[in-house]
N, C-alpha and C positions, 0 to 999 in steps of 0.2 A: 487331516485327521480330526475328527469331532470328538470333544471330552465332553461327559455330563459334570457339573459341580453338584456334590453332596453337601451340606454342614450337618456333623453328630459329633457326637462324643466319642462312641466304642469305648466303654468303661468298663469293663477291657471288651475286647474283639472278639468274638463269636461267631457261629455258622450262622443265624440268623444274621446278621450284619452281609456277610456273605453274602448268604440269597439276596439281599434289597442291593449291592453293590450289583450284581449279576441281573436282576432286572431293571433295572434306570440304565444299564446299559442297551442292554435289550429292546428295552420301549423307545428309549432315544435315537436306537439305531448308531450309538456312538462306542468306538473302541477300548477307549479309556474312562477312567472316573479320577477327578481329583477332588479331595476332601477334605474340606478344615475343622481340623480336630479341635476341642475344648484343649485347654492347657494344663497347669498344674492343680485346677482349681475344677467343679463341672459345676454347670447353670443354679445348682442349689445351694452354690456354694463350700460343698464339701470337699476336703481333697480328693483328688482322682487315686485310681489304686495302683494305677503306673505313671512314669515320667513322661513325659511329651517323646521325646524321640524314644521311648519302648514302646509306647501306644503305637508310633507310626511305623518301628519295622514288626509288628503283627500284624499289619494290613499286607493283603497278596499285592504285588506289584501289576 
């Protein structure tokens, strides 16, 4: 089975996120997508507006 790897944030999780998760599958031709989320913190340094594990169960499996 072929994953695509994503890295974002999802500050928070959106259908927009969605769709780009639904095409990098697509285009890869891969089943899954695994993605490494930002943590408590996101790239500008501000806190995220959810905890690391509520960021990740927003994501569809």
């Amino acid at each position: 089975m072929r994953t695509v790897g994503i890295i974002a944030e999802f500050n928070p999780f959106h259908k927009g996120h969605q769709y780009i998760l639904e095409k990098a599958k697509a285009h890869t031709d891969c089943q899954r997508a695994m993605v490494v989320m930002s943590g408590s913190f996101v790239q500008r340094g501000e806190p995220a507006f959810f905890r690391q594990m509520d960021k990740g169960k927003m994501c569809p499996p």
